[in-house]
N, C-alpha and C positions, 0 to 999 in steps of 0.2 A: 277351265280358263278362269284365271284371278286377276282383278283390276284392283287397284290401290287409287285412290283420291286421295292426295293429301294437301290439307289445307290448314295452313296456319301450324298450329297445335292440334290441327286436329286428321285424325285418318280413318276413313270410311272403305270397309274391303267388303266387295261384291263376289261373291264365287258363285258359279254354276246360273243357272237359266233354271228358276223352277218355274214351271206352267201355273195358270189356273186348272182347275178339276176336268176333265173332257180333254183338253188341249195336250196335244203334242210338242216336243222339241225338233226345230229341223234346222238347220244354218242360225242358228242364233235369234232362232223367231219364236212364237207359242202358235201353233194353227190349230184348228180344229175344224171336219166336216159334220154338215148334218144336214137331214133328209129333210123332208116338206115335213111340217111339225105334227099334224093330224092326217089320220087315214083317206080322212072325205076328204083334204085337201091334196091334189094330184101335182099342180106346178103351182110353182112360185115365179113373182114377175124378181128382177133383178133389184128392186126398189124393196122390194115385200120383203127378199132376201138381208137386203142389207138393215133393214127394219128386225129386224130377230137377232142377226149379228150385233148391233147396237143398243138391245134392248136388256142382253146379257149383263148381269151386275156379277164382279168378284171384288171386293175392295182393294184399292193397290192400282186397278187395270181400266183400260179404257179397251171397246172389244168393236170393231168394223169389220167390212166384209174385206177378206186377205188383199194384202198388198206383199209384195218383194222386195228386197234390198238387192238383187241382183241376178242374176242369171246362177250364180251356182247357190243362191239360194232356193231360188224354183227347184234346182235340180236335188238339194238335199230334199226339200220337199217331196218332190217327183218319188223318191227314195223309199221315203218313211212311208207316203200311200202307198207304196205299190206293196209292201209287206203288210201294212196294217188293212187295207182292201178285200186283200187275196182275190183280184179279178172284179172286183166287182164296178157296177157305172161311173165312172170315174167323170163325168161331163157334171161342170157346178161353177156357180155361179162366183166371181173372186171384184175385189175389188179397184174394179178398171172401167173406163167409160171416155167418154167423147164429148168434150165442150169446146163448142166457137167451135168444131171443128177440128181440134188439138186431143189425140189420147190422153190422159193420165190418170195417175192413183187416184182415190176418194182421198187423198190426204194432200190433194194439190199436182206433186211433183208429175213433172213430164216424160213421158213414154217416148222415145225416139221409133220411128218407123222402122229403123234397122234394127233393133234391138235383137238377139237371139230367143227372146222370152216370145218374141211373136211365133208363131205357126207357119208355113211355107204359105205365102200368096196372103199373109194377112197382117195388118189389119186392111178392112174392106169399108166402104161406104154405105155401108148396106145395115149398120145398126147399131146403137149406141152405147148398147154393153158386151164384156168379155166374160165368158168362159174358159173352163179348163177343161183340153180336151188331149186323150190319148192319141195319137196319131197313129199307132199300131192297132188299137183296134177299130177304128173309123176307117184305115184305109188298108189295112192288113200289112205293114209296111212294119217291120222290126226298130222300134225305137227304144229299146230295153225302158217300157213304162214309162219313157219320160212324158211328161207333160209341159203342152204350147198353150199358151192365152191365141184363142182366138175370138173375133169377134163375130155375134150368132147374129141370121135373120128371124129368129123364132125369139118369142116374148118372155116364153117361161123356161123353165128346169127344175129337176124335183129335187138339187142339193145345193147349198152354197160351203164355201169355206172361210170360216173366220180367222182375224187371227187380233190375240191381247197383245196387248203393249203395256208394256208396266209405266206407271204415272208415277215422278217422284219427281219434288222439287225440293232442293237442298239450299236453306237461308243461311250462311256465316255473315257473320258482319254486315247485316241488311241487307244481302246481295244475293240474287235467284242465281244457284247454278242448274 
């Protein structure tokens, strides 16, 4: 995919989604998962998680714990783990939570209760952060690997998934685009 900016005299061409190092391409995101950092460390709380996610330096990137742009973004998501996986615990921690009462991203925006990103029967009242969870193998039920944000009553998990977002601010003529 090629975008053109053009601005004044001038023209700025963006091709392709390159990742940071670790990171994957999936719907026009950069994700990346990773385990509890040390051996002796078993779980991670969902804060500790997003603490290691944001702790990450690549210059260019700003790096939290994953957020979505959509439902067929989870799903290209959903995609790329289940090939890069091959089976393995697919339950981690991503970046969704409960304030005042209200789901949404760590980056503000609002999670609808209908959304299709939720899990059957959830979100629940029962805890204030999401995971991602296979619904084929938590309930035997064939979902070709896709993965639901559901929200856990348990405190830890021993992955989260990040995701970069490229930082750029573009000054013409004084003015931030």
């Amino acid at each position: 995919m090629k975008h053109v900016l053009l601005i004044g005299l001038f023209s700025i061409v963006v091709s392709g989604l390159e990742c940071p190092p670790e990171y994957f391409e999936a719907g026009n995101g950069c994700f990346a998962v990773f385990d509890q950092p040390s051996p002796a460390q078993t779980d991670l709380t969902w804060d500790e998680a997003r603490a290691l996610c944001q702790a990450q330096e690549y210059p260019g990137w700003s790096c939290d714990l994953a957020t979505f742009d959509g439902t067929e973004q989870l799903e290209a998501v959903s995609e790329v783990w289940s090939f890069l996986s091959d089976g393995a615990y697919p339950y981690m921690w991503v970046g969704i939570s409960r304030h005042s009462g209200k789901w949404q991203y760590v980056d503000g925006r609002p999670i609808s209760l209908t959304s299709n990103i939720w899990r059957e029967s959830h979100p629940h009242d029962m805890n204030m952060h999401v995971y991602l969870d296979d619904v084929s193998l938590s309930t035997g039920v064939d979902s070709y690997g896709r993965l639901y944000a559901s929200c856990t009553m348990g405190e830890v998990m021993r992955r989260y998934m990040c995701r970069a977002k490229i930082l750029y601010t573009l000054t013409v003529y004084g003015f931030e685009l």
